[in-house]
C-alpha positions as CSV (number, residue, x, y, z in Angstrom):
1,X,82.3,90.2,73.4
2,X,83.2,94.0,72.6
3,X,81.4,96.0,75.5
4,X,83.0,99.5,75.9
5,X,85.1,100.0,78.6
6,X,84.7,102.8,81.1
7,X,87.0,105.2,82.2
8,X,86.8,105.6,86.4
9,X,88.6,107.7,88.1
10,X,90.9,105.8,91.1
11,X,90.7,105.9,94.8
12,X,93.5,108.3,96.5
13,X,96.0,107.2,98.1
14,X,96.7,103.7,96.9
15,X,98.4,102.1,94.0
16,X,97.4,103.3,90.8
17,X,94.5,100.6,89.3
18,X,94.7,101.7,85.8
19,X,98.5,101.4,85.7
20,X,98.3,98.2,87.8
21,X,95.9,96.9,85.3
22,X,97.9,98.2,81.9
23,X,101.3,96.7,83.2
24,X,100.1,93.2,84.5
25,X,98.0,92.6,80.8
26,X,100.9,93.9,79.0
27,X,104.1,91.9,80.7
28,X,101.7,88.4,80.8
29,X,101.5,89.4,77.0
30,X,105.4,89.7,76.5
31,X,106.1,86.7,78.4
32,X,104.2,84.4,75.6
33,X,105.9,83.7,72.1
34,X,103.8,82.6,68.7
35,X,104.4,79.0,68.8
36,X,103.8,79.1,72.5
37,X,99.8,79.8,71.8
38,X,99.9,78.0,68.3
39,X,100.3,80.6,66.1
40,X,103.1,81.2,62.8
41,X,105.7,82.8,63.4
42,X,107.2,84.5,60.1
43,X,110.3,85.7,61.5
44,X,109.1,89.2,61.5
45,X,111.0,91.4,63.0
46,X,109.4,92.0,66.4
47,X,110.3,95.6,68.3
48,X,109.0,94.0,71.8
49,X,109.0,90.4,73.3
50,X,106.3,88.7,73.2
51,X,102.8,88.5,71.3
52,X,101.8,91.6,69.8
53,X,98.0,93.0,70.7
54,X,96.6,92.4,67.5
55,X,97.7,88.5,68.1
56,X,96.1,88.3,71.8
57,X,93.2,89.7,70.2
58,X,92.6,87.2,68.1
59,X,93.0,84.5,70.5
60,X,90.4,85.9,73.1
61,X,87.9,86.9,70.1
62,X,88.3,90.5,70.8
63,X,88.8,93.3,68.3
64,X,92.3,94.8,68.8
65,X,90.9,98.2,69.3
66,X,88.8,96.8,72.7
67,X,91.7,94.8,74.1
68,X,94.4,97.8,73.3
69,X,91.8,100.1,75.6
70,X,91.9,97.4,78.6
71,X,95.3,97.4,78.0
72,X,95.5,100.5,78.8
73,X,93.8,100.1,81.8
74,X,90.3,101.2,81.2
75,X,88.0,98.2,81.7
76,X,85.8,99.0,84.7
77,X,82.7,97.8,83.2
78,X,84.4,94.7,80.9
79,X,82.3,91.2,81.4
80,X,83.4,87.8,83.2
81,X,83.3,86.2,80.1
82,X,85.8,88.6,78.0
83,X,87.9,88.5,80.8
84,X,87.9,84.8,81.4
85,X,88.9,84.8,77.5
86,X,91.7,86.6,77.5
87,X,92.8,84.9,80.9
88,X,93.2,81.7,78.6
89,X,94.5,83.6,75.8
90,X,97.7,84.1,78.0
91,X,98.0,81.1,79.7
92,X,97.4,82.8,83.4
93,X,97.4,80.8,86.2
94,X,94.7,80.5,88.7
95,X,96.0,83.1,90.9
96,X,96.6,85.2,88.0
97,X,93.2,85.1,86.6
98,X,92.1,86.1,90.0
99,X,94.6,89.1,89.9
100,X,92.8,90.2,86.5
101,X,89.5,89.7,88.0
102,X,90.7,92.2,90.9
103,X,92.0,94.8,88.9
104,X,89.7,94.9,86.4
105,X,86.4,94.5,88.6
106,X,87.5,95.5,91.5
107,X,85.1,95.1,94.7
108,X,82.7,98.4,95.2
109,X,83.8,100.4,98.5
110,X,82.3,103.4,100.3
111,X,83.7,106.8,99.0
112,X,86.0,106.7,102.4
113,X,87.8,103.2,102.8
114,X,89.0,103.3,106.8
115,X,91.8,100.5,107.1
116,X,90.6,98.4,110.6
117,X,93.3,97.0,112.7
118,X,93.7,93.5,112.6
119,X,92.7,91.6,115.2
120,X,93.8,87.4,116.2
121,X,91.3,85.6,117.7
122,X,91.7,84.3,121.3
123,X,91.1,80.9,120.7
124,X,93.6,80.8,117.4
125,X,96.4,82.2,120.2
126,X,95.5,79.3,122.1
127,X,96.0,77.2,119.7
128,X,99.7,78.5,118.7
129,X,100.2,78.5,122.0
130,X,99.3,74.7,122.4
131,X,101.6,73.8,119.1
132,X,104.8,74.0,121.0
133,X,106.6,71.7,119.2
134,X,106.2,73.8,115.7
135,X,106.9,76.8,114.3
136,X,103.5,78.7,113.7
137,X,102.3,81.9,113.2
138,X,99.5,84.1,111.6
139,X,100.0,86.3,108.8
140,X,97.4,89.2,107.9
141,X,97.1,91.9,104.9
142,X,100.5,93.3,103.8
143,X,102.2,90.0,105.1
144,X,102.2,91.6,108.5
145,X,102.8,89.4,111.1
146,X,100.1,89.2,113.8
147,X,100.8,86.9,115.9
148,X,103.1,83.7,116.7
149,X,104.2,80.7,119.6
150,X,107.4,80.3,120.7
151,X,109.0,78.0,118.6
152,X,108.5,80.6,115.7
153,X,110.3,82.7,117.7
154,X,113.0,80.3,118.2
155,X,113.3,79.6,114.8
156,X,112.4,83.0,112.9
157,X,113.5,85.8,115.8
158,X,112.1,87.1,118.3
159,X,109.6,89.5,116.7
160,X,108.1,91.0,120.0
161,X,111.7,92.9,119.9
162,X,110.3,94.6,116.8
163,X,108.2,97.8,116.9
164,X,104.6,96.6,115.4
165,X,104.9,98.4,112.1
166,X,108.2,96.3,111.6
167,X,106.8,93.1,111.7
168,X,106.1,92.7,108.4
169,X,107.4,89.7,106.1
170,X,108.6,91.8,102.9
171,X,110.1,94.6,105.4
172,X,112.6,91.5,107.3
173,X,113.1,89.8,103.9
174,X,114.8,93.0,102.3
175,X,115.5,95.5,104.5
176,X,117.0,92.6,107.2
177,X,120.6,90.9,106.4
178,X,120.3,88.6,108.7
179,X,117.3,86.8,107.1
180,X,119.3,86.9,104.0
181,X,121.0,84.2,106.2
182,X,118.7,82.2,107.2
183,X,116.7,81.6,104.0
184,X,119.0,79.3,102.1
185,X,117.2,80.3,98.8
186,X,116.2,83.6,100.0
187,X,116.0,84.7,96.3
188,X,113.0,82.6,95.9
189,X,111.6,83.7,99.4
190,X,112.1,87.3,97.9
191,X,110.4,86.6,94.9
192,X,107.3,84.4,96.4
193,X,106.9,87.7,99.1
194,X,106.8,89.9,96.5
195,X,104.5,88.1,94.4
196,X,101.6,87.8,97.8
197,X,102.3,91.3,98.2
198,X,101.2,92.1,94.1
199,X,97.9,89.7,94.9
200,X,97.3,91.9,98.4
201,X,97.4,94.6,96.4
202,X,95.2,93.8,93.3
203,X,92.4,93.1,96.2
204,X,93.4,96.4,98.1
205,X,94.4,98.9,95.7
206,X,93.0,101.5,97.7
207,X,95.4,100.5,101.0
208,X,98.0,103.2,101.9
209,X,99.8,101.4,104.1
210,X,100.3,98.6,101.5
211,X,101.4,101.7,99.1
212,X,103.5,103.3,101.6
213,X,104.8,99.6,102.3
214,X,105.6,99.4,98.3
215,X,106.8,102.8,98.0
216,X,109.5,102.5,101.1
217,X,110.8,99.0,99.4
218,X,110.8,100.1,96.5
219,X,113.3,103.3,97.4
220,X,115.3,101.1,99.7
221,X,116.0,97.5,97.8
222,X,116.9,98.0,94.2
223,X,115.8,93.7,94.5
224,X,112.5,94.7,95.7
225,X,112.0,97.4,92.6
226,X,113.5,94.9,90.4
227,X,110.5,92.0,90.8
228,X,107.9,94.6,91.6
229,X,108.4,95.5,87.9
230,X,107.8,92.0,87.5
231,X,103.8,92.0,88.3
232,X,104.3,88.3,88.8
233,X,101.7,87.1,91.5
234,X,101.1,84.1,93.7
235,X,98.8,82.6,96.4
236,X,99.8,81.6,99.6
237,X,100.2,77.6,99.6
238,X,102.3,74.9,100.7
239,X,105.8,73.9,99.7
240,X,109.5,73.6,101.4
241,X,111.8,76.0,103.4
242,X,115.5,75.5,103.8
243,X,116.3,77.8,106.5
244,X,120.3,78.2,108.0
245,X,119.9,78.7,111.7
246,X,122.8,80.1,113.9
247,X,122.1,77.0,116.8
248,X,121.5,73.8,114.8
249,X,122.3,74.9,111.2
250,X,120.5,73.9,108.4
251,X,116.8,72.8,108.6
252,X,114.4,71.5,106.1
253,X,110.7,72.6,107.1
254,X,107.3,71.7,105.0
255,X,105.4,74.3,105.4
256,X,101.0,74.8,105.4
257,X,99.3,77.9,105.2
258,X,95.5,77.6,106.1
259,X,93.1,80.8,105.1
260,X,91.3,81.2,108.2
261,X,87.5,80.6,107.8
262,X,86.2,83.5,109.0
263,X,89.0,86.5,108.1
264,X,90.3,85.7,104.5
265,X,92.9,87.7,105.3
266,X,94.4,86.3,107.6
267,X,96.4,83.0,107.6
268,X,97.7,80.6,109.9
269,X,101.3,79.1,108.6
270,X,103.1,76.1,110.1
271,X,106.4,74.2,109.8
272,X,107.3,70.7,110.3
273,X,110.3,68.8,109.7
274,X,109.9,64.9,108.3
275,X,109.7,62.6,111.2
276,X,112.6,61.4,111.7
277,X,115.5,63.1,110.1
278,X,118.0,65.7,111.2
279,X,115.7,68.9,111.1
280,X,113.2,66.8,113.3
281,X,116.1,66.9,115.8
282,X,117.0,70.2,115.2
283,X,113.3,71.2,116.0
284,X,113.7,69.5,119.0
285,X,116.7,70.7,120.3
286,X,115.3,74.4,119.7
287,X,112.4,73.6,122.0
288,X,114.1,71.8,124.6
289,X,116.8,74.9,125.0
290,X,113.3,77.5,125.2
291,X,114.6,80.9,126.0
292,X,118.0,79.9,126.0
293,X,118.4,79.9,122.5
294,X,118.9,83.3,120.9
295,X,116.4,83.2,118.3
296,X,114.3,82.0,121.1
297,X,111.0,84.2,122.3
298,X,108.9,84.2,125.3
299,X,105.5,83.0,124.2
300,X,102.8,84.5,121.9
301,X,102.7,87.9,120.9
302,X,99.7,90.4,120.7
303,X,98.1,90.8,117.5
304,X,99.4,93.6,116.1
305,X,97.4,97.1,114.6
C-alpha cells in the first residue's frame, strides 16, 4: 500500500491544496486519543494532542515515512484503497472521507478553469413559486443564494434588497447582526456554514471567488477564522431550525435540502413547521400578512451570477 506520492504544483488563485490537504489529515489525527482506536496508552508524555503519525500509520498499514509525506500534502498520485485505509484509521465520517477523496484526488480540469454563472431553472422557480405556504429557496456553490418564493422572504429577509454578490449564506451569517438574531443557535448555524463552505471548497480548490469569499471572512470575523482553522466539514442534510422572528417570535422549522438531479451544485432547501403547533400558526400568519410584513418580499428573485 506504499505508492510514492507526487509532488504537483497547485492551480492559481484558489485555496492552497497541499496546505488544505496537510491541515485536514493532521487535525482529524489530533482529534483521536489511543484508547479511542484501541491502542496502549503508556502515559508518555505527548508534545501534541492526539495520535502521533507513527500510530496512524500503523492502523492504516502504511509505513510512517509514506503517511508523514501525505501529511504533508503531497499525495496526488496516492490509491483509493490507501486512502480508504486511513479514512477508517481516523474514524472520518462519510462526508469526511469524501473531503479526503477531494483533496487528495482532486478532479482533472483544463489548464484555465472559467467559473460559469449559475443559472435556476425555469420550471424549479415555478415550483418555489407554487410553494407559497413554505419557506424555500435554492442554494448554489459558495452557499450563494440563487433564488427563493416569498415566504422565504418573509421569514429570512428580503434578499432582492441585497446587491447579488451579497446574497451569500456565510456573508449574512457573519458579517449580518441581525441574523445573529434570528438564529436562536446561531453558533451552530455558524459552524454547519462553515463546515459546507470547507466541503465546497475541497471540490473547488481552484475557485477564486470561494477564496476571496474565505479570505474577506476570514479578515472580517475573528468567529469565522476561528472554525476555518477547524477543517471540520459537513454535507448539506436535514435537521431543525429555531429561528426568532421580529412578527411572530420564535418558530421551530424542519428543514430538507434536496441536491438537484441535474446541477449537483445546486440545492433546493425547504422549511416546515409540525402540523399543528404554534410555528404552523406563525407560518401562517406570515403568509396571510404578504408584503405587509417587514421581512416580507415580493415574489421570486432572479438567479443570481
Amino acid at each position: 500500500m506504499d505508492e510514492q506520492p507526487e509532488t504537483v504544483p497547485e492551480p492559481a488563485g484558489g485555496l492552497d491544496r497541499r496546505a488544505e490537504l496537510s491541515e485536514f489529515l493532521r487535525t482529524r489525527r489530533a482529534r483521536l486519543k489511543p484508547e479511542d482506536v484501541g491502542l496502549p496508552d503508556f502515559g508518555r508524555h505527548r508534545r501534541v494532542p492526539g495520535l502521533r503519525r507513527e500510530e496512524l500509520a500503523q492502523l492504516a498499514g502504511v509505513s510512517v515515512a509514506y503517511y508523514t509525506r501525505l501529511e504533508q500534502g503531497n499525495g496526488r498520485n496516492v490509491s483509493a484503497e490507501v486512502l480508504d485505509a486511513i479514512a477508517r484509521a481516523l474514524r472520518l465520517t462519510g462526508a469526511e472521507h469524501a473531503h479526503l477523496m477531494h483533496l487528495a484526488k482532486p478532479k482533472q480540469h483544463k489548464k484555465k478553469q472559467t467559473v460559469r454563472t449559475q443559472q435556476v431553472r425555469g420550471a424549479l422557480l415555478q415550483l418555489l413559486d407554487v410553494m407559497d405556504g413554505f419557506p424555500a429557496y435554492v442554494s448554489g456553490r459558495r452557499s450563494d443564494i440563487l433564488a427563493w418564493n416569498r415566504m422565504a422572504a418573509a421569514v429570512f429577509g428580503d434578499w432582492s434588497e441585497l446587491p447579488p454578490q451579497e446574497r451569500n449564506w456565510a456573508r449574512l451569517v457573519f458579517l449580518k447582526p441581525e441574523y445573529r438574531e434570528l438564529f436562536v443557535e446561531w453558533d451552530q448555524k455558524a459552524s454547519d456554514m462553515v463546515s459546507y463552505l470547507r466541503m465546497d471548497a475541497g471540490c473547488h480548490p481552484d475557485d477564486p471567488r470561494l477564496s476571496a469569499l474565505v479570505g474577506e471572512l476570514s479578515v472580517k470575523s475573528e468567529e469565522f477564522r476561528q472554525l476555518w482553522a477547524t477543517h471540520d466539514v459537513k454535507e448539506k442534510g436535514y435537521g431543525v431550525k429555531r429561528i426568532r422572528h421580529p412578527l411572530v417570535g420564535e418558530m421551530t422549522l424542519n428543514f430538507e435540502s434536496f441536491r438537484l438531479p441535474d446541477d449537483s451544485e445546486q440545492s433546493l432547501i425547504t422549511y416546515h413547521a409540525e402540523p399543528g403547533s404554534p410555528s404552523a400558526e406563525a407560518l401562517r400568519l406570515l403568509a396571510s400578512w404578504g408584503a405587509d410584513a417587514t421581512r416580507a418580499g415580493t415574489g421570486t428573485s432572479t438567479p443570481s451570477a
